[in-house]
Steps between C-alpha positions, in 0.01 A plus 500: 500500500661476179825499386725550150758215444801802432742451779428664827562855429249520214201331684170725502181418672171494337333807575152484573304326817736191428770745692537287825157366502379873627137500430308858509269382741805506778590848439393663849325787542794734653848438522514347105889579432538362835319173399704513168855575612449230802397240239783571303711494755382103603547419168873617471544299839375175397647524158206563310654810344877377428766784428483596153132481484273827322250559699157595261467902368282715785262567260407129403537390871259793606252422240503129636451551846221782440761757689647835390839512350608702809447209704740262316729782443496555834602144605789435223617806636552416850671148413759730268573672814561192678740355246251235369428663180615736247367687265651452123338700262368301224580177618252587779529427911730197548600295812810595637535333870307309672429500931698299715278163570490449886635143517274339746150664366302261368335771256541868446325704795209702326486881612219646706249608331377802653117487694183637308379809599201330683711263663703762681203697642256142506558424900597605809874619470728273592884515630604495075264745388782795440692214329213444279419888443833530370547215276186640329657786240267802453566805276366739825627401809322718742554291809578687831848491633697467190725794485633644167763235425610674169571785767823337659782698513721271316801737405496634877511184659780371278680782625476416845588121410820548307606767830424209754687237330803723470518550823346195640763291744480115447372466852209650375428216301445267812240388678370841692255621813174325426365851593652641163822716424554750734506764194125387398382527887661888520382558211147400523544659900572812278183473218270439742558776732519740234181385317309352786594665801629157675784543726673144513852373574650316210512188736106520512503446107453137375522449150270328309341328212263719437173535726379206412797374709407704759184338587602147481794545740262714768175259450759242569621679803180580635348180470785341721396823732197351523281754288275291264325757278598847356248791423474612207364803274136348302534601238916412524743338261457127412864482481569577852194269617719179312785540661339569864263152439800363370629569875187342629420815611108589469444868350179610622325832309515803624253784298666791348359801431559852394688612790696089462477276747207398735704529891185406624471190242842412618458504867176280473727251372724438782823452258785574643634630123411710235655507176403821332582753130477827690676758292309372149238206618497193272272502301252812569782777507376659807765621727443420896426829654652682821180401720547184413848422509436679897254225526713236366799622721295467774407142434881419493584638835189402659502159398839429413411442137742444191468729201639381204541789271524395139666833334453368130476794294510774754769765272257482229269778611410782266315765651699590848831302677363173606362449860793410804537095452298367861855393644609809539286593770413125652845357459440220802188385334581497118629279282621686232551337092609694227670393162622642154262276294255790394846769505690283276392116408350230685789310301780598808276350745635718771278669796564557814345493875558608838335384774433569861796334754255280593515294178825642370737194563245242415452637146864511397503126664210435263705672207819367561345093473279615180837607319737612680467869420412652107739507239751756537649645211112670424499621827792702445458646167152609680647612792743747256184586278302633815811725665583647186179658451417296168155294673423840621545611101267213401221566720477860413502324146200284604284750640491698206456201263248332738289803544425555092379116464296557829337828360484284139308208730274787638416641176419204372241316758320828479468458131450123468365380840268850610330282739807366683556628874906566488693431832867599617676789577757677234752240642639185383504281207127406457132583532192293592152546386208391578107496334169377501468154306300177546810280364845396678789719470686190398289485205546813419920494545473135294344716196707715491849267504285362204550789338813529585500766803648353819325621867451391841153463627432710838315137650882319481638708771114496687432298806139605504231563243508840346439741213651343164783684361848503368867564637707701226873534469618793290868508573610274200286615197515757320189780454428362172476127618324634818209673315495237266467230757237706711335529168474113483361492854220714409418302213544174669290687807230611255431139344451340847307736615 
C-alpha cells in the first residue's frame, strides 16, 4: 500500500489491486461487500488504513476486483454508518475512526465467512446446521417457520411498553417467580382458553424460552424419570429431534399419514412418550383427525403414556377455527407448549408449557437452575399486549396476510412445478411438496441457494427414506418474491431432471 508524503490528512491510497494486497481471485462467490467491508475493517484495526486516509473511487476499486460498483458502494457505505468513514464529495471516501484494538489479541479476528451452498446441504445435518442456513444470505428465503418479521407490530407494542414502565413498581425489577410474572401466566391462562379451548389455572403456566426450551427442560426431566427415548412424528421437525438427542433421549419414527399419526406405529414401539404437531403436522400439513386423536387418547389412558403436544402454529388456520389443542380434553396425559414466535418474533424468545402434576414441580426446578425464570420486563409488555386485545388484532392481521402468499405459493407450484404433489392443509406458515426424481432433495435445495432461493429439503426432518421433496415457508415473502422463487425451483428442478 502506498502512501503520499503530505501530512496525514492528505494521504490517498493507490487505487487499483495494490489496495491492501486484495487480489480478484479472493473475491468470494456470495457475500462480496461482506468480504470487502470485513477487510476494511482489519485494516483500520491494525493501522493499515490510518485516519485521514482516501480510500480509492468505487468505480476504480470495482473495476480492480472484477466486482460491480454496487458491491463497493455497498461496503463504504456500511463503514460510514459505523463512523469509520465519510463520504466528502470530491475529495472522495476518507478515514475517519478507526475500531478499538482488543489489547491482548495477537491479530485482528477475521469474520465468518458464510458456508457454500453445497456445504450446507453436503452431509448429514448436524447440531449447527440452522446456524449455518442462516449465515448463508439468500434473496428468497422460503424456509418453513419463519414468520413475517417485517409484520411486527412495532407502534403497538411500544404502546404497551411506555404503559408498563409508567406504572411499573421497582420491585418489579427484581429477581421474580422462575415460573414467570403472574400477569404473563393469567394472561396466557386467558389466550389459550379463548383460542384453544384449554382450561388452566395461571399457577399451571410456566414461562418459557420459547419451545425449544420446552423440550430441553422435559427431556431432562424425563430422562431422570427414567424414560430413555421419545416418539416422534417421521416425517417430524429436525429441530425438535436436536434438542431431544441433545437430552440423550432416542426419538424413534413414527409414520404419518393423511389422517396424522400411526397409533398403531406408536404402540409397537413401547415408548412411554410421544411428541406430536396435531393441529398443523410438521412438515406434511395434515391435521390429526377425530378417530385418531380417540385412538391416541386411548393409548394415554391405557398405557399411561405422555403426549407432548407441540401447538406451533395452531391460530394460523385459514379455512375453519382451528381444531381443540389435545390438552383440552386429555389434560392428565398432555404436556402442553405453546409460544409467540410464529404470532410475533422468535426474537422475544417467550413460550410457554403446562404440564400434568405429575411433572409440574420438577420442571420449574429444572427452570429455576437453567436461569432462574425469563426476563421480565418482556413478559409484561406481552402480558398487556395479549389482555388488551392488540395480539388478538395481529393475528386477525396474519391470517389475512398469510392466506394471499399461501394462495400466491399455490398458484405458483401449479404453474412452475405441474408435477409436484402439494401437502398441508390451508393452515400455517408453510407447505411441503413432494415429486418423482432420481436425485437428492438436498441437491435440489443446494441449487437452488445457488441461485439464490433459500428452502428446506423434506429428507432433513426424515428419519426414514422417502419421496424427495421440499418444505416451503411463505409467511415472510412477499407474492412477487414467492412466484419468483418457485419460478427458480422449477428451473433449477427442470435442469436436474
Amino acid at each position: 500500500m502506498n502512501r503520499s508524503n503530505g501530512d496525514c490528512h492528505d494521504r490517498s491510497i493507490t487505487a487499483g489491486a495494490d489496495f491492501l494486497h486484495l487480489a480478484v481471485d479472493e473475491v468470494p462467490r456470495r457475500g462480496k461487500s461482506d468480504w470487502l467491508a470485513g477487510q476494511i475493517r482489519l485494516a483500520l484495526a491494525d493501522s493499515r488504513l490510518p485516519v485521514g486516509s482516501r480510500l480509492p473511487a468505487t468505480r476504480v476499486l470495482a473495476g480492480e476486483l472484477g466486482v460491480s460498483r454496487g458491491v463497493v458502494t455497498e461496503a463504504y457505505q456500511r463503514l460510514i454508518e459505523d463512523g469509520h468513514l465519510a463520504g466528502q464529495g470530491r475529495n472522495g471516501t476518507i478515514v475517519v475512526g478507526a475500531p478499538v484494538a482488543t489489547p491482548t489479541a495477537t491479530e485482528p479476528p477475521r469474520p465468518t465467512a458464510p458456508p457454500s451452498p453445497g456445504a450446507v446441504f453436503a452431509a448429514t445435518p448436524g447440531a449447527a446446521v440452522f446456524d449455518a442456513m442462516r449465515m448463508v444470505r439468500a434473496r428468497i428465503d422460503l424456509s418453513p417457520g419463519l414468520p413475517d418479521l417485517a409484520g411486527f407490530p412495532r407502534a403497538a407494542w411500544l404502546r404497551t411498553e411506555r404503559r408498563v414502565l409508567d406504572h411499573l413498581a421497582a420491585s418489579d425489577l427484581g429477581y421474580g417467580d422462575p415460573r414467570g410474572t403472574p400477569a404473563l401466566r393469567l394472561a396466557i391462562a386467558n389466550w389459550i382458553a379463548r383460542n384453544r379451548g384449554i382450561r388452566a389455572d395461571p399457577d399451571e403456566v410456566l414461562i418459557v424460552a420459547g419451545t425449544a426450551q420446552t423440550l430441553t427442560l422435559l427431556g431432562r426431566v424425563l430422562y431422570d424419570d427414567g424414560i430413555s427415548a421419545v416418539a416422534v412424528e417421521d416425517p417430524g421437525s429436525l429441530g425438535a429431534r436436536q434438542h431431544l438427542h441433545n437430552c440423550r433421549l432416542g426419538t424413534p419414527p413414527v409414520a404419518v399419514d393423511s389422517e396424522g399419526l400411526r397409533v398403531d406405529e406408536l404402540r409397537a414401539t413401547g415408548e412411554a412418550a410421544v411428541l406430536l404437531t396435531p393441529a398443523h403436522q410438521f412438515p406434511t400439513g395434515v391435521v390429526l383427525r377425530g378417530s385418531r386423536r380417540a385412538e391416541l387418547m386411548r393409548w394415554a389412558r391405557e398405557t399411561g403414556g405422555l403426549i407432548i403436544e407441540d401447538d406451533y402454529d395452531a391460530e394460523h388456520r385459514y379455512d375453519r377455527s382451528p381444531v381443540p389443542a389435545l390438552r383440552s380434553v386429555l389434560a392428565d396425559h398432555v404436556v402442553y407448549a405453546g409460544s409467540v414466535s410464529k404470532l410475533l418474533a422468535p426474537a422475544l424468545r417467550i413460550g410457554w408449557v403446562i404440564a400434568p402434576p405429575k411433572y409440574r414441580d420438577a420442571l420449574v426446578d429444572a427452570k429455576r437452575f437453567t436461569d432462574l425464570g425469563n426476563a421480565a420486563l418482556p413478559q409484561l409488555v406481552l402480558a398487556g399486549f395479549m389482555e388488551s386485545g392488540a395480539l388478538e388484532r395481529q393475528l386477525r392481521h396474519l391470517r389475512r396476510h398469510h392466506r394471499r402468499r399461501r394462495d400466491a405459493m399455490i398458484e405458483a407450484l401449479g404453474t412452475h412445478l405441474p408435477g409436484a404433489t402439494v401437502h398441508g392443509a390451508a393452515a400455517g406458515l408453510h407447505l411441503t411438496v413432494t415429486f418423482e426424481a432420481g436425485f437428492a432433495d438436498t441437491h435440489l435445495a443446494a441449487e437452488a441457494l445457488a441461485r439464490d432461493v433459500k428452502v428446506h429439503p423434506l429428507s432433513w426432518h426424515s428419519q426414514r427414506p422417502r419421496r424427495p421433496g421440499l418444505v416451503l415457508g411463505y409467511a415472510a415473502s412477499t407474492p412477487a418474491d414467492i412466484r419468483r422463487g418457485v419460478a427458480t425451483l422449477g428451473d433449477v428442478l427442470r435442469h436436474l431432471s
